[in-house]
Legacy VTK file of the C-alpha trace (Angstrom):
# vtk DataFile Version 3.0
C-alpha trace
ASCII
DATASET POLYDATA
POINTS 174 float
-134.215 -60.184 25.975
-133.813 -59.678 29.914
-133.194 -56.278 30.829
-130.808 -55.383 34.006
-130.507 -52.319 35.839
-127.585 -50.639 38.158
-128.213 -47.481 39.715
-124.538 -45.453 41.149
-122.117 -43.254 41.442
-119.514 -44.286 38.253
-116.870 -44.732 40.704
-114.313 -46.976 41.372
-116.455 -48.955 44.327
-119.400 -49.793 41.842
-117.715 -51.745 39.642
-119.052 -50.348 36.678
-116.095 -50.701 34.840
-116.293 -54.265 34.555
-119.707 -54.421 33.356
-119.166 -54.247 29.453
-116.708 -57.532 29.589
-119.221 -59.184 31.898
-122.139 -58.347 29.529
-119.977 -59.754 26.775
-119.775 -63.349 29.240
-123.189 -63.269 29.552
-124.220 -63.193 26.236
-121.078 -65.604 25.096
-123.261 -67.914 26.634
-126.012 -67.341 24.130
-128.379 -65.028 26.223
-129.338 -61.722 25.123
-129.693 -58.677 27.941
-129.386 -55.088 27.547
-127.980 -53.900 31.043
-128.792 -49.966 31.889
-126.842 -48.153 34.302
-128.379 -44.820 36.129
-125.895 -42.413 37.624
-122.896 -40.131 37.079
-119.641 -39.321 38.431
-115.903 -39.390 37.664
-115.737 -42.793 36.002
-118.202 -42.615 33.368
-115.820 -41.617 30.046
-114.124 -44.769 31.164
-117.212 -46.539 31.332
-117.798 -45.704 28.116
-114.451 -46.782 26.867
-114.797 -49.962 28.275
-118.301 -50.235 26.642
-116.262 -49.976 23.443
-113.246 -51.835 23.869
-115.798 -54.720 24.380
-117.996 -53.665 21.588
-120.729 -53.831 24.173
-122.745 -50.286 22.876
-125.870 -52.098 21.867
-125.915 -54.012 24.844
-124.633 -51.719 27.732
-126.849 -48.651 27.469
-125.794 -45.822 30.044
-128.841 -43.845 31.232
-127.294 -40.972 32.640
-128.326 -38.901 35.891
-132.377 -39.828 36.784
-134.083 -37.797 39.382
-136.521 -40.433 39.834
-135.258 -43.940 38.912
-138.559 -45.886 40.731
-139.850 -46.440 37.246
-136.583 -47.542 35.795
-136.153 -50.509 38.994
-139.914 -51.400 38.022
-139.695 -52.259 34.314
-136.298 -54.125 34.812
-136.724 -57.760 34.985
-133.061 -58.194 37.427
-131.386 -55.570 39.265
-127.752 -55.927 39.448
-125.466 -54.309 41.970
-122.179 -55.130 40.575
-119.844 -53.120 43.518
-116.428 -53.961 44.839
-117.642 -52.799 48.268
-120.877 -51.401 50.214
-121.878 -50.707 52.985
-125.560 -51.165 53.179
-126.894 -50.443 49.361
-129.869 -48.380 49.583
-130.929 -49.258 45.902
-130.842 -53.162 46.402
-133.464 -52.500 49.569
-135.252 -50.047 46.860
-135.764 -52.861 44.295
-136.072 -55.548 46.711
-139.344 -52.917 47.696
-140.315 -53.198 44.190
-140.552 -57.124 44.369
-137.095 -57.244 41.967
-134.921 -60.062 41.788
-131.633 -58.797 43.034
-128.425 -60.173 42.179
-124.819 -58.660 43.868
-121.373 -59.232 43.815
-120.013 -60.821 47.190
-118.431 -57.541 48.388
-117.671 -57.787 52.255
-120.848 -56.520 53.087
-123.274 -58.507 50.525
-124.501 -61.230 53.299
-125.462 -58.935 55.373
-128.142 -57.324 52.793
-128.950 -60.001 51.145
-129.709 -63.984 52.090
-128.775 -66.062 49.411
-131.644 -67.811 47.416
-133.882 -66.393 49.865
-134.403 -62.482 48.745
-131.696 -62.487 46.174
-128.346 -64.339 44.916
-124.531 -63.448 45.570
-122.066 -63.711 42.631
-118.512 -63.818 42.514
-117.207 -60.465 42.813
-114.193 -62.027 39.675
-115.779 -61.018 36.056
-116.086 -64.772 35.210
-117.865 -66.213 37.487
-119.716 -63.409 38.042
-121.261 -63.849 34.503
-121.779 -67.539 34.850
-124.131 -66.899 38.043
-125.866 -63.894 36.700
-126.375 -66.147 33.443
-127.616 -68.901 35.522
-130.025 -66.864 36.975
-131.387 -65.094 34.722
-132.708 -68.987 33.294
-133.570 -69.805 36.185
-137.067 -68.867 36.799
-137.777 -70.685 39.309
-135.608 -69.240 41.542
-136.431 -65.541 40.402
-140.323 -66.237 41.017
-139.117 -67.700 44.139
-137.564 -64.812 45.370
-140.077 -62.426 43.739
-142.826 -63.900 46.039
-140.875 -64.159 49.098
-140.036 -60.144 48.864
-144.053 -59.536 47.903
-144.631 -61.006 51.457
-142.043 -59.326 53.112
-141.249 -55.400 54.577
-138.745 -53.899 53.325
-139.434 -50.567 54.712
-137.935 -48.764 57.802
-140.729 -48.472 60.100
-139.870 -51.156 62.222
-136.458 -49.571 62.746
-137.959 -46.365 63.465
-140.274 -47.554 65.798
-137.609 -49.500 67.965
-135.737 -46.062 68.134
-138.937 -44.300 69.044
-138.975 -46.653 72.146
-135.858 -46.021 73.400
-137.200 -42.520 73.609
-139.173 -41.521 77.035
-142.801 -41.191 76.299
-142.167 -37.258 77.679
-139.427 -36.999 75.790
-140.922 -37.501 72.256
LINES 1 175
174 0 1 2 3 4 5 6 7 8 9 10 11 12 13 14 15 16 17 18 19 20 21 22 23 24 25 26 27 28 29 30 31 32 33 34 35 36 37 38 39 40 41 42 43 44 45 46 47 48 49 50 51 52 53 54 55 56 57 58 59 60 61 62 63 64 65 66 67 68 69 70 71 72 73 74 75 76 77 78 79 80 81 82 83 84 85 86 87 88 89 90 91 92 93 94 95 96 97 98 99 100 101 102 103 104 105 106 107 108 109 110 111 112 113 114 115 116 117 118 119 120 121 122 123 124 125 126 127 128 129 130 131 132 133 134 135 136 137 138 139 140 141 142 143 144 145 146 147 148 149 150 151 152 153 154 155 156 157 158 159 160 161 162 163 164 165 166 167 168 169 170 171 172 173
């Protein structure tokens, strides 16, 4: 059993909606996952609806607000960030810290967080073929250790950025 993990907002952008029917894809094609989503918001009662309509409630487990979800990213074995549109997710940079495979939807801003096969994989934003690529991955170990060793050996953190801002500063300045 894989286990996936989307931290949000339940709102219309994340795309959390259509996470029950493409659970149900994914294991239609004979693989078994429990996918946990973190957050809160205005969506969530029809989140859960849609959990049921699919009969999904074993298998789409909502988590609720987390104050800390570090250790939630850590034990999942794919994170998932399922959105309609981003701009720059902080939680895909947060598990790509944690050395997760990362998997999104190809929202308008997805290339520009993530390189394709390199430190994650883009999916088809359409339910479908969403769940054929996230089932294909999820197989496909190769590619996940792949990826898992090429964000090991990688910075993900900001202190690059920081320090290219701290030299735009005058030394008397600072």
């Amino acid at each position: 059993m894989k286990r996936l993990l989307s931290v949000g907002r339940f709102s219309y952008a994340k795309n959390y909606d259509n996470v029950p029917d493409i659970c149900k894809r994914i294991l239609e094609n004979g693989i078994d996952i429990r996918w946990f989503l973190i957050g809160f918001g205005a969506e969530e009662s029809f989140i859960r609806r849609q959990i049921e309509k699919f009969g999904m409630q074993q298998h789409v487990i909502i988590l609720g607000k987390k104050e800390n979800p570090y250790p939630y990213i850590k034990a999942c074995d794919i994170y998932v960030q399922p959105s309609r549109y981003e701009g720059k997710s902080v939680t895909v940079r947060e598990a790509q810290m944690l050395c997760k495979p990362v998997v999104v939807t190809d929202y308008p801003t997805a290339s520009s967080q993530i390189h394709n096969g390199t430190d994650g994989i883009i999916v088809p934003l359409d339910n479908k073929q969403c769940a054929e690529g996230i089932a294909k991955f999820i197989v496909n170990d190769t590619l996940q250790n792949s990826i898992k060793e090429y964000l090991r050996t990688h910075d993900y953190g900001n202190e690059k950025e920081i320090e290219k801002l701290y030299s735009l500063i005058p030394e008397d300045e600072r």
